[in-house]
TORKOL-4160 file (C-alpha; in steps of 0.2 Angstrom, whole numbers, padded with zeros to 4 digits, m for minus):
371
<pt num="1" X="0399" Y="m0059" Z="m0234"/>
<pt num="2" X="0400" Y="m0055" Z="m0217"/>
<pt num="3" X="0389" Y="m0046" Z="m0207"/>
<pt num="4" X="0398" Y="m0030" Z="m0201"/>
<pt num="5" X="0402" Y="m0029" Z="m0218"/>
<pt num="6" X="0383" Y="m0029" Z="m0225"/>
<pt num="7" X="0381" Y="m0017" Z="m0212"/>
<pt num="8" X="0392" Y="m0005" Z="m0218"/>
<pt num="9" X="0387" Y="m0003" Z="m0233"/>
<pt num="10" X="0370" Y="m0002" Z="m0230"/>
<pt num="11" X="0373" Y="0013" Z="m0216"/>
<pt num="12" X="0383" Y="0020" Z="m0234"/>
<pt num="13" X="0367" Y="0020" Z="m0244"/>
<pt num="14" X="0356" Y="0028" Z="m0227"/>
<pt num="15" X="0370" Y="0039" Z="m0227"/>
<pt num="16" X="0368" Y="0044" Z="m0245"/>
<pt num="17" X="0350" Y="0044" Z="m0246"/>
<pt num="18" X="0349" Y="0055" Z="m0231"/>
<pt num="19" X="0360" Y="0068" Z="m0239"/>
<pt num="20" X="0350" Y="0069" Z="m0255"/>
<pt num="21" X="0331" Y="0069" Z="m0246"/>
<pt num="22" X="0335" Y="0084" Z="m0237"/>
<pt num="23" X="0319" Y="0093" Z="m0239"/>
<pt num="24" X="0309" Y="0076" Z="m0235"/>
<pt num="25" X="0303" Y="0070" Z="m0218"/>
<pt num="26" X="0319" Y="0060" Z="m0207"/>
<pt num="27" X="0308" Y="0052" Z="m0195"/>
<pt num="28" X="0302" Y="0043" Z="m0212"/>
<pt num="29" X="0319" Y="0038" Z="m0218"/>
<pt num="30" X="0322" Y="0032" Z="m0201"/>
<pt num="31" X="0308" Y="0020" Z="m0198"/>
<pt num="32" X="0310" Y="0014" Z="m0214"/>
<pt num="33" X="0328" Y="0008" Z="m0210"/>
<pt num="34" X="0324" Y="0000" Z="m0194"/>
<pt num="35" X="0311" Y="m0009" Z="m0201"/>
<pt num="36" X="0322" Y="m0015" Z="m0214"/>
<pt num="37" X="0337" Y="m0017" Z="m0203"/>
<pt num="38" X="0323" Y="m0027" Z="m0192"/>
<pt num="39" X="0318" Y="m0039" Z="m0208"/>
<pt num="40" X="0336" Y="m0041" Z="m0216"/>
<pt num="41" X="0347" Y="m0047" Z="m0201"/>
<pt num="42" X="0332" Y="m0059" Z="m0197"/>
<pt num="43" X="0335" Y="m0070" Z="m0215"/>
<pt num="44" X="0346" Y="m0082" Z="m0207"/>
<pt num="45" X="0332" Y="m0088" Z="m0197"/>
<pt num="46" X="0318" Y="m0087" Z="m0208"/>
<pt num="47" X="0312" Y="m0104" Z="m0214"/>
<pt num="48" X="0305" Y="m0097" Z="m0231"/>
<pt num="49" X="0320" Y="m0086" Z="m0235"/>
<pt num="50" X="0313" Y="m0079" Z="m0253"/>
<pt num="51" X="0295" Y="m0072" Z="m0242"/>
<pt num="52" X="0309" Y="m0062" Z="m0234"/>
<pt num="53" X="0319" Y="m0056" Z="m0247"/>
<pt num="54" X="0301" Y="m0051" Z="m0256"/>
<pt num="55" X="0297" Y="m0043" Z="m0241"/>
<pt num="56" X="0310" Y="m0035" Z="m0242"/>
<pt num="57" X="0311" Y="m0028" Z="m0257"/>
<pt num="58" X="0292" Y="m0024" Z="m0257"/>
<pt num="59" X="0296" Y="m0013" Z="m0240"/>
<pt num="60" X="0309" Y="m0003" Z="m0251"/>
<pt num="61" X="0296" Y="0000" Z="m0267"/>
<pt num="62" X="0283" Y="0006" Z="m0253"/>
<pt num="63" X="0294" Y="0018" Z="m0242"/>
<pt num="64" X="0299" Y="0027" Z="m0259"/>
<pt num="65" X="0280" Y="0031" Z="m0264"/>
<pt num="66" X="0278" Y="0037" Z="m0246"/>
<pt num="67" X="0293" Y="0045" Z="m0240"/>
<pt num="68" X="0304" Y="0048" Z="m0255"/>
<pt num="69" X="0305" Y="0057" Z="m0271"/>
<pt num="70" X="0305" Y="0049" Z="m0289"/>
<pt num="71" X="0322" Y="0056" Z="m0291"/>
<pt num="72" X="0331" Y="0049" Z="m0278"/>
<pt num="73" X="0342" Y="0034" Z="m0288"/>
<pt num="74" X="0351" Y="0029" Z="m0273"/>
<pt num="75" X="0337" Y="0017" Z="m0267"/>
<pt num="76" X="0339" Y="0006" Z="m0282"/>
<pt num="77" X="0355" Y="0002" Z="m0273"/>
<pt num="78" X="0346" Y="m0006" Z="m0259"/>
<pt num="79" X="0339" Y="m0018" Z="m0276"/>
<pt num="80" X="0355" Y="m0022" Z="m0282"/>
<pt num="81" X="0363" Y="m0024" Z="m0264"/>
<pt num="82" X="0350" Y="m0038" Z="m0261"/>
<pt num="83" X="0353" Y="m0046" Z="m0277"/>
<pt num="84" X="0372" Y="m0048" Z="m0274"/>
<pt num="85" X="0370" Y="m0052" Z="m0257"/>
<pt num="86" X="0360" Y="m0066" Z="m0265"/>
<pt num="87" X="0369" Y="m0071" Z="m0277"/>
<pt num="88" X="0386" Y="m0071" Z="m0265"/>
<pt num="89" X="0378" Y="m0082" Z="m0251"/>
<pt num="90" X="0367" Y="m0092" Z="m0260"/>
<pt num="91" X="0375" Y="m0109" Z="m0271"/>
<pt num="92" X="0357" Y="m0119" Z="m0273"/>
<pt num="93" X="0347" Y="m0123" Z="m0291"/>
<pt num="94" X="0333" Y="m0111" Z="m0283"/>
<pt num="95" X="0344" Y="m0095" Z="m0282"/>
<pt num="96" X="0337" Y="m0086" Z="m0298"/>
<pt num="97" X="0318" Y="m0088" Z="m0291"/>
<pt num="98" X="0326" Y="m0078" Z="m0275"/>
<pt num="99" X="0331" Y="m0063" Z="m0287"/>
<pt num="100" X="0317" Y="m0064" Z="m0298"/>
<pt num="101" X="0307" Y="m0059" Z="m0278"/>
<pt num="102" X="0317" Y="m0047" Z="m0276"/>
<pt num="103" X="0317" Y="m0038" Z="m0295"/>
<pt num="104" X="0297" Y="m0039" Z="m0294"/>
<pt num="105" X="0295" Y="m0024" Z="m0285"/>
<pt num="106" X="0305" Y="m0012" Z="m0296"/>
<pt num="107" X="0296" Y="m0017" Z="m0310"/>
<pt num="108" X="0280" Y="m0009" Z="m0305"/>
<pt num="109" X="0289" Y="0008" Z="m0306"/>
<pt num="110" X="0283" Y="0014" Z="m0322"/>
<pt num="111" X="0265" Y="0013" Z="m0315"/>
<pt num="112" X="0269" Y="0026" Z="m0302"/>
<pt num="113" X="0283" Y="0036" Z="m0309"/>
<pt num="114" X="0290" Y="0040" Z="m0327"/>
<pt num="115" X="0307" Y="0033" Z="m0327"/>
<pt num="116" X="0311" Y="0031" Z="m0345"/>
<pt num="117" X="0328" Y="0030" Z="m0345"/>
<pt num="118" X="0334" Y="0026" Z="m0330"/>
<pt num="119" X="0319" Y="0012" Z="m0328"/>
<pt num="120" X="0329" Y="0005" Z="m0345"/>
<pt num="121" X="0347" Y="0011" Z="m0334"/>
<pt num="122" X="0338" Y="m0002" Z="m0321"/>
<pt num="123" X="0333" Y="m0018" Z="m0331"/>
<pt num="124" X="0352" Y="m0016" Z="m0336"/>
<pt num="125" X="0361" Y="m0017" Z="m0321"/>
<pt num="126" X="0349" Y="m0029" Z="m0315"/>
<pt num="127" X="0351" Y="m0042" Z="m0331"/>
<pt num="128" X="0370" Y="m0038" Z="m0326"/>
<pt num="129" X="0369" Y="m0045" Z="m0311"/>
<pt num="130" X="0358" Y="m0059" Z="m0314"/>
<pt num="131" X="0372" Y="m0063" Z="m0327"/>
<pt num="132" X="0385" Y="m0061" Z="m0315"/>
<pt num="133" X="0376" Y="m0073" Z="m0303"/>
<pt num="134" X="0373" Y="m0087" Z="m0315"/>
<pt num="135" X="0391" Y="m0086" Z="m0319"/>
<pt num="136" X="0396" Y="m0087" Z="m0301"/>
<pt num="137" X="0384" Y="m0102" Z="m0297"/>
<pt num="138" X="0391" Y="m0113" Z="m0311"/>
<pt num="139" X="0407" Y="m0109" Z="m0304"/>
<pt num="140" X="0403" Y="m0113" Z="m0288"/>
<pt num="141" X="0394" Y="m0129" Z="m0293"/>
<pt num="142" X="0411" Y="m0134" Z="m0302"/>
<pt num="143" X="0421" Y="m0130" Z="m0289"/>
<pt num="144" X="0408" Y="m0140" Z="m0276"/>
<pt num="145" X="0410" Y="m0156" Z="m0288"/>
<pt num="146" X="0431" Y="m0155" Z="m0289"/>
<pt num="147" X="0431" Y="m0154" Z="m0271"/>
<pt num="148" X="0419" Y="m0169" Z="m0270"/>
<pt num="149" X="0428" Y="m0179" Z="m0283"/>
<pt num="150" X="0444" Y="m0175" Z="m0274"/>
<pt num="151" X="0437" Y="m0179" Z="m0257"/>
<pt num="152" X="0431" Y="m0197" Z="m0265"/>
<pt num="153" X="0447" Y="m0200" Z="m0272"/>
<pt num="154" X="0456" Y="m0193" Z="m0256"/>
<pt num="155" X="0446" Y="m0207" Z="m0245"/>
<pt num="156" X="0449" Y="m0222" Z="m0261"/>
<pt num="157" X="0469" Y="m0216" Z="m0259"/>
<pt num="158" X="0469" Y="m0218" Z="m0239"/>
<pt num="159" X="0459" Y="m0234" Z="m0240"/>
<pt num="160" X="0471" Y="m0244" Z="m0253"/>
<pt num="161" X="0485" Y="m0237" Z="m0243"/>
<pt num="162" X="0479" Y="m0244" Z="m0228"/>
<pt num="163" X="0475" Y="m0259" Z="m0235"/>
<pt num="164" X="0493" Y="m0261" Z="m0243"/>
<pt num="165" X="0500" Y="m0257" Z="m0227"/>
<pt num="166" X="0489" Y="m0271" Z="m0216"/>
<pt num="167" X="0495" Y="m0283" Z="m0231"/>
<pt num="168" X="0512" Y="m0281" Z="m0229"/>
<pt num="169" X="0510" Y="m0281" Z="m0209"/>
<pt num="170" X="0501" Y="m0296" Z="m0212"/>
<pt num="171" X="0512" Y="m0304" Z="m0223"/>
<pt num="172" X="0529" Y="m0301" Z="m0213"/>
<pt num="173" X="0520" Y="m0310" Z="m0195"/>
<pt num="174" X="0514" Y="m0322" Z="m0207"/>
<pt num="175" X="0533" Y="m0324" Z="m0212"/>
<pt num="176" X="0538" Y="m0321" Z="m0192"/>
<pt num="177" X="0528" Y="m0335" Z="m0187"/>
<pt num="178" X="0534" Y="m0347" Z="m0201"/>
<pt num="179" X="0554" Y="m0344" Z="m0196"/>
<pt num="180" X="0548" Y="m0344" Z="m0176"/>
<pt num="181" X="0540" Y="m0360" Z="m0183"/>
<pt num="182" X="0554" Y="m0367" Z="m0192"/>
<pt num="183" X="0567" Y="m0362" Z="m0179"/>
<pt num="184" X="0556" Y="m0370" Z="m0166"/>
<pt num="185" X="0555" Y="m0389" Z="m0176"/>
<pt num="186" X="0572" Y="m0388" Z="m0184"/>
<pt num="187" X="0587" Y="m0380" Z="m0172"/>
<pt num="188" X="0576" Y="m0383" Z="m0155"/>
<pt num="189" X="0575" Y="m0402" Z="m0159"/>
<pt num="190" X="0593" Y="m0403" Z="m0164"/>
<pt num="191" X="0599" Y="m0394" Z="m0149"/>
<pt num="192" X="0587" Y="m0405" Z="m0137"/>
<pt num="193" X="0594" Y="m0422" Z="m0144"/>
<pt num="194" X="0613" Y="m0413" Z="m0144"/>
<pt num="195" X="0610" Y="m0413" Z="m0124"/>
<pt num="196" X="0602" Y="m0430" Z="m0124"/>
<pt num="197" X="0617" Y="m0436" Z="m0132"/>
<pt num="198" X="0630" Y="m0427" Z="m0122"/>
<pt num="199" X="0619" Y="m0432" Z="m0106"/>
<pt num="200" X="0623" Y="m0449" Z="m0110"/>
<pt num="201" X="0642" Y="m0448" Z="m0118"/>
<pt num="202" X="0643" Y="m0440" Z="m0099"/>
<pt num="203" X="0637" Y="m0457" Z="m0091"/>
<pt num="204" X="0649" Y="m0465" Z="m0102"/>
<pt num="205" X="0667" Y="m0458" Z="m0099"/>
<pt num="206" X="0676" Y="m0462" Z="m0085"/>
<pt num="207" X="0691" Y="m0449" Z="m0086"/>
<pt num="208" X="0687" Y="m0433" Z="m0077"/>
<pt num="209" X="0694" Y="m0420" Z="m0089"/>
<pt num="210" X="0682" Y="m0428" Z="m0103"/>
<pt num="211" X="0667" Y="m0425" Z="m0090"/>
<pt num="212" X="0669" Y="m0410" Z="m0087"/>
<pt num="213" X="0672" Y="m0406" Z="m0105"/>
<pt num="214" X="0657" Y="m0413" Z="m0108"/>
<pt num="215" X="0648" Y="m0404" Z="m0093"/>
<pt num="216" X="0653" Y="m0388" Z="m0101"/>
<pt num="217" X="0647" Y="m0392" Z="m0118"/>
<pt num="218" X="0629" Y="m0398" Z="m0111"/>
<pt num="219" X="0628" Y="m0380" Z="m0102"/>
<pt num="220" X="0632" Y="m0373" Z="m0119"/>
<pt num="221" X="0616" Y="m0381" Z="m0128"/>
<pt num="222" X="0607" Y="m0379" Z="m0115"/>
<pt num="223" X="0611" Y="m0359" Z="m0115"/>
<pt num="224" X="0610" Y="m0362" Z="m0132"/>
<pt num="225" X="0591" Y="m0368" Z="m0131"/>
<pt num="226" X="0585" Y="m0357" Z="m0119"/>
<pt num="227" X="0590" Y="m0340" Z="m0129"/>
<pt num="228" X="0583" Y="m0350" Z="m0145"/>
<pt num="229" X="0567" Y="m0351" Z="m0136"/>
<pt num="230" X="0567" Y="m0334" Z="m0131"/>
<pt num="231" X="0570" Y="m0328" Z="m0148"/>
<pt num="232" X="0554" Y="m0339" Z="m0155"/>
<pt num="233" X="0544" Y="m0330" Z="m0143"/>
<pt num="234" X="0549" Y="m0315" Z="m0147"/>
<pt num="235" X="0546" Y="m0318" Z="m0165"/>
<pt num="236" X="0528" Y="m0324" Z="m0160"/>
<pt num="237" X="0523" Y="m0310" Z="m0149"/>
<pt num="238" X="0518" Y="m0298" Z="m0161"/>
<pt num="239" X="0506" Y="m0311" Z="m0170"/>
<pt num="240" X="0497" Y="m0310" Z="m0152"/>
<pt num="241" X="0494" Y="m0291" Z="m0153"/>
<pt num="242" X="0476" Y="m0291" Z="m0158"/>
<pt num="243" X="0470" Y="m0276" Z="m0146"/>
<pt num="244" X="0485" Y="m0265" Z="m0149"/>
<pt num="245" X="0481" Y="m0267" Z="m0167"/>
<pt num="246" X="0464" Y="m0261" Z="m0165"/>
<pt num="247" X="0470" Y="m0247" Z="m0154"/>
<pt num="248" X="0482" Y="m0241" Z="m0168"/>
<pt num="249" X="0470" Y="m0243" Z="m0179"/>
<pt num="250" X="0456" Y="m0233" Z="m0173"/>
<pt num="251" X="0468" Y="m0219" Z="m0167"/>
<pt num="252" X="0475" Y="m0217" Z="m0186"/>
<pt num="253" X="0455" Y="m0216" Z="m0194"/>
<pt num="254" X="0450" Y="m0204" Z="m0179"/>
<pt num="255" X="0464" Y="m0192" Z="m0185"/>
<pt num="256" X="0464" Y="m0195" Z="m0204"/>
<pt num="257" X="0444" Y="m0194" Z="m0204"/>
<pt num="258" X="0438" Y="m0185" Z="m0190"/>
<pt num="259" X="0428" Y="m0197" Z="m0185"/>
<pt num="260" X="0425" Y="m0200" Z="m0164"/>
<pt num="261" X="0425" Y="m0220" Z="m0162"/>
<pt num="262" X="0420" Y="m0224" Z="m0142"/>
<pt num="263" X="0429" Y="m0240" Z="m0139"/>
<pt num="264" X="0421" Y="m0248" Z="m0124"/>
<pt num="265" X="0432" Y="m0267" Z="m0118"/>
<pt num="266" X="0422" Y="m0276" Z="m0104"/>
<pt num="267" X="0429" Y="m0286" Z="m0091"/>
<pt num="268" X="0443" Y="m0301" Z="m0096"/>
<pt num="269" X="0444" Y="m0294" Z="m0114"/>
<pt num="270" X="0462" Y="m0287" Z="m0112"/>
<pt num="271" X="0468" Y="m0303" Z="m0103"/>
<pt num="272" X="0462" Y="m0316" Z="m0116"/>
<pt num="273" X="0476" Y="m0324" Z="m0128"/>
<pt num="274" X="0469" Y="m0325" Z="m0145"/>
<pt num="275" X="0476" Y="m0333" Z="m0159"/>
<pt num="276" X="0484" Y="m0325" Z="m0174"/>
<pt num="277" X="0467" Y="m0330" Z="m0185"/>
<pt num="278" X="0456" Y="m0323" Z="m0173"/>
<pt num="279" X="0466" Y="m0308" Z="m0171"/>
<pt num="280" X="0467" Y="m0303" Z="m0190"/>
<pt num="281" X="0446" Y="m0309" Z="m0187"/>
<pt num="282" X="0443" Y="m0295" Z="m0175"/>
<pt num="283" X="0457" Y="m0281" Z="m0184"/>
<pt num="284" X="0446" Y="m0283" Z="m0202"/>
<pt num="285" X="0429" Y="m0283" Z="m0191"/>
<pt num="286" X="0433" Y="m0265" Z="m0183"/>
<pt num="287" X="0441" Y="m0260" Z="m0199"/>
<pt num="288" X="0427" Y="m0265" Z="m0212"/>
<pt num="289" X="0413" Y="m0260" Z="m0198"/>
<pt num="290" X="0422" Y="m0242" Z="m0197"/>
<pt num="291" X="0426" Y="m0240" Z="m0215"/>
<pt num="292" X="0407" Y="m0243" Z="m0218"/>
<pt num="293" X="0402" Y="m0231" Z="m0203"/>
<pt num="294" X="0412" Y="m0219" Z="m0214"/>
<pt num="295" X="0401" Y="m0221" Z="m0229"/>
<pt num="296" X="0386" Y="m0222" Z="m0223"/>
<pt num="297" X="0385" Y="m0214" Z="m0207"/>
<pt num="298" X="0373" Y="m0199" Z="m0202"/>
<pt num="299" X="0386" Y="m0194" Z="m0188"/>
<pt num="300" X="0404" Y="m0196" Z="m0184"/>
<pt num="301" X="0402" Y="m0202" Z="m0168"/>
<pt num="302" X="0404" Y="m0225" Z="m0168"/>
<pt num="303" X="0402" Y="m0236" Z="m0153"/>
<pt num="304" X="0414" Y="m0252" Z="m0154"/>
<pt num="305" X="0410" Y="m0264" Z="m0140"/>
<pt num="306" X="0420" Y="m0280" Z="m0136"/>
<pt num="307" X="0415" Y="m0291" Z="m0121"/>
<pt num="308" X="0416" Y="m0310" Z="m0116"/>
<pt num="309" X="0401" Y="m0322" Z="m0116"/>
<pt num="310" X="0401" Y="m0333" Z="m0102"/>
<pt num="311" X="0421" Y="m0335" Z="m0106"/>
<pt num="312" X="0420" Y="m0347" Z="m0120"/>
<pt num="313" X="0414" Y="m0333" Z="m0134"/>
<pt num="314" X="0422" Y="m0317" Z="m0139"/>
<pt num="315" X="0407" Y="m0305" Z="m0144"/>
<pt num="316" X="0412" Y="m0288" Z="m0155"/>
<pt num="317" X="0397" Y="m0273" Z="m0156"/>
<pt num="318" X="0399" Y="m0259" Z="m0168"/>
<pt num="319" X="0385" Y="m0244" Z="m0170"/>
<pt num="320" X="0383" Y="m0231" Z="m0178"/>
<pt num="321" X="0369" Y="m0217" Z="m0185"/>
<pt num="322" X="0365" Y="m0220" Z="m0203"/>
<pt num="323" X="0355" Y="m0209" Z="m0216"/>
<pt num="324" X="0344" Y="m0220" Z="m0226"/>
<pt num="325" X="0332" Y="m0234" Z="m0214"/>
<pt num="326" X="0329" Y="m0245" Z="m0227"/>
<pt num="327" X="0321" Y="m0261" Z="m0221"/>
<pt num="328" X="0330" Y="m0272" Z="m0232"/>
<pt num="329" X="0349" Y="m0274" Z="m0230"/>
<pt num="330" X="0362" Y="m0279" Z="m0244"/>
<pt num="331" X="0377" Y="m0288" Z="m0241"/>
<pt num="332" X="0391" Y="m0282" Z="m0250"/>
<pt num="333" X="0409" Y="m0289" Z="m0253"/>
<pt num="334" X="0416" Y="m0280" Z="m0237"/>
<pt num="335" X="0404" Y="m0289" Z="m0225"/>
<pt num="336" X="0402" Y="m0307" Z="m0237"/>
<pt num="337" X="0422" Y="m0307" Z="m0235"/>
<pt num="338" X="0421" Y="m0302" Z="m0215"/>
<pt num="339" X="0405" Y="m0318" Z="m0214"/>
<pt num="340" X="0418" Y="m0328" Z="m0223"/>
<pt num="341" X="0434" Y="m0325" Z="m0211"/>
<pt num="342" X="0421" Y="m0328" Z="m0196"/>
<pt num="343" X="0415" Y="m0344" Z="m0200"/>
<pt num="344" X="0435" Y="m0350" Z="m0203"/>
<pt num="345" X="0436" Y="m0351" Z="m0184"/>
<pt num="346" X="0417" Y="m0357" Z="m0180"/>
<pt num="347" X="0408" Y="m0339" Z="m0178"/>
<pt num="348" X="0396" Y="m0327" Z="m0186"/>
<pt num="349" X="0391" Y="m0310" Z="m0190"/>
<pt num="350" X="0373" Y="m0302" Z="m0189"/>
<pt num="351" X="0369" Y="m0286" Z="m0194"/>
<pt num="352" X="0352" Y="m0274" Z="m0193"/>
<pt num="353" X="0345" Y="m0256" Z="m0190"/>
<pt num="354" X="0335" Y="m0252" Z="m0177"/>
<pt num="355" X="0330" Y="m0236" Z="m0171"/>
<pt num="356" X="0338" Y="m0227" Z="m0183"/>
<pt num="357" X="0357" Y="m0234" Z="m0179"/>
<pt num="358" X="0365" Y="m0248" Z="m0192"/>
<pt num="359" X="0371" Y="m0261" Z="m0178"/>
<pt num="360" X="0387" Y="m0274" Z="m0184"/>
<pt num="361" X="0388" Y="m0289" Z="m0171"/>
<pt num="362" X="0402" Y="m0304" Z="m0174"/>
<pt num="363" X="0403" Y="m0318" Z="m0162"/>
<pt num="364" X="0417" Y="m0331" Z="m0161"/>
<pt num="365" X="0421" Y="m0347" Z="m0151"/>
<pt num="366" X="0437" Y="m0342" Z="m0138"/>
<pt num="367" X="0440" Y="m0363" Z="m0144"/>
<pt num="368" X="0442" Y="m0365" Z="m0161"/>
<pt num="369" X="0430" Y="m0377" Z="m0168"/>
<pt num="370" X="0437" Y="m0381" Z="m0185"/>
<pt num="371" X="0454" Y="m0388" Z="m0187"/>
């Protein structure tokens, strides 16, 4: 409920309660007002919120034995509007001791007034709304595990469609680099030892018109192997995009999980030519790292660094704030397959918390050390 509207209807009940004291004092109905206004719009910041709401109800039970007459019903409102207002704003487990505080006052009624009925009038609107509020927190506490349910399986969905999508990204360069591959060694050979052949079928032949037949027909493999050459290259350029990759990457999980990732390249990381192995190395490093960032972190914010070590070793950073600071860290599959990838081309992963951020380092020889 918002607060212009709480303040409405509390202003109502003045308003009402006002009109029928008449005879009694106004100065008393209007300090008792500020002092509750004073009281209630100070809950939010209150660090024990059911003192308040006691408080609060206790300042009510007191004004009417000092200011007000026994007759005068409409202060019970100001019980009731405290119990909804409870009831509404409040999901937790410790929501019923919060109303049982605030009921506490109006039951000592009977000790100061005879209120037969209406004290029985009383106790049934108040088990009313207790009812009312129970039936509303289990809602609420179904409706919080659905969305949590669906939120798990929303992030499940986007992380097996990622990883269909890298999969088939990763098998069409592995299929590019196998025809580049195949081009190269079969037609590149065959054109090469055409123009061999037709250089010395050239040296042979003694009429002109043959010559320059031939002359024309080594041009033509020659063209010929210069735009197959082009085309393997083209076919192996996109097996080289490891950064680009990472960019992409990052870019689509910042805008499907609102997650800030502050990518940080030092000098001669852009300009250093990484084979297709260590590309994929460094796509699933950032990808694993920031996929358990989004587990397990205490904030959204993720600090990816990638710099060279004296030029012969590629060296990849990833932090982030995490909730639990357990001493003891377990591996699970996500990082034993990343340690496994790693170790294919001669590096290595650490990983460690310390003060309070969980810090993912990978290190790997620019040289590839096993063949």
């Amino acid at each position: 409920m918002k607060w212009w509207i709480k303040t409405c209807i509390l202003l109502v009940i003045l308003v009402l309660i006002i009109m029928f004291e008449r005879d009694q004092s106004l100065a008393g109905v209007i300090f008792f007002f500020g002092v509750f206004f004073t009281f209630y719009f100070s809950v939010p910041i209150m660090k024990v919120q059911r003192l308040t709401y006691f408080l609060l109800a206790s300042i009510t039970f007191c004004a009417h034995i000092l200011f007000f007459s026994e007759t005068n019903i409409f202060l019970f409102l100001i019980y009731y509007f405290l119990l909804i207002d409870v009831a509404i704003s409040s999901a937790k487990e410790e929501e019923w001791k919060i109303q049982l505080l605030i009921v506490a006052p109006s039951l000592l009624y009977p000790f100061f007034y005879r209120l037969d009925t209406f004290f029985l009038f009383h106790l049934c609107i108040t088990g009313l709304i207790f009812m009312s509020a129970y039936l509303l927190h289990q809602l609420s506490k179904q409706k919080l595990e659905r969305d949590k349910e669906w939120k798990t399986l929303l992030v499940e969905y986007r992380k097996v469609k990622r990883q269909v999508v890298e999969h088939e990204k990763e098998a069409r360069l592995q299929e590019r680099t196998r025809i580049a591959r195949d081009i190269h060694d079969s037609v590149g050979h065959q054109l090469t030892a055409l123009m061999m052949q037709l250089a010395v079928a050239e040296h042979q032949v003694t009429t002109k018109e043959v010559k320059v037949l031939i002359g024309q027909s080594k041009d033509l493999a020659s063209s010929s192997l210069e735009e197959m050459r082009k085309a393997v290259k083209t076919l192996k350029e996109d097996t080289n995009k490891g950064m680009a990759s990472v960019i992409h990457l990052i870019r689509k999980l910042e805008a499907e999980s609102h997650i800030r990732v502050a990518l940080t390249t030092k000098t001669g990381v852009l300009s250093t030519n990484l084979s297709n192995e260590q590309n994929v190395v460094l796509y699933r490093f950032v990808q694993e790292g920031l996929t358990n960032a989004m587990r397990h972190a205490h904030s959204r914010e993720i600090n990816v660094t990638m710099e060279l070590a004296g030029n012969h070793t590629f060296m990849m950073t990833m932090e982030n704030a995490i909730h639990d600071h357990k001493e003891r860290l377990e591996e699970g599959f996500g990082l034993s397959n990343m340690r496994e990838r790693f170790m294919n081309i001669g590096g290595n992963i650490q990983y460690y918390i310390l003060k309070g951020k969980f810090i993912l380092k990978g290190t790997f020889p620019l040289e590839e050390r096993l063949k």
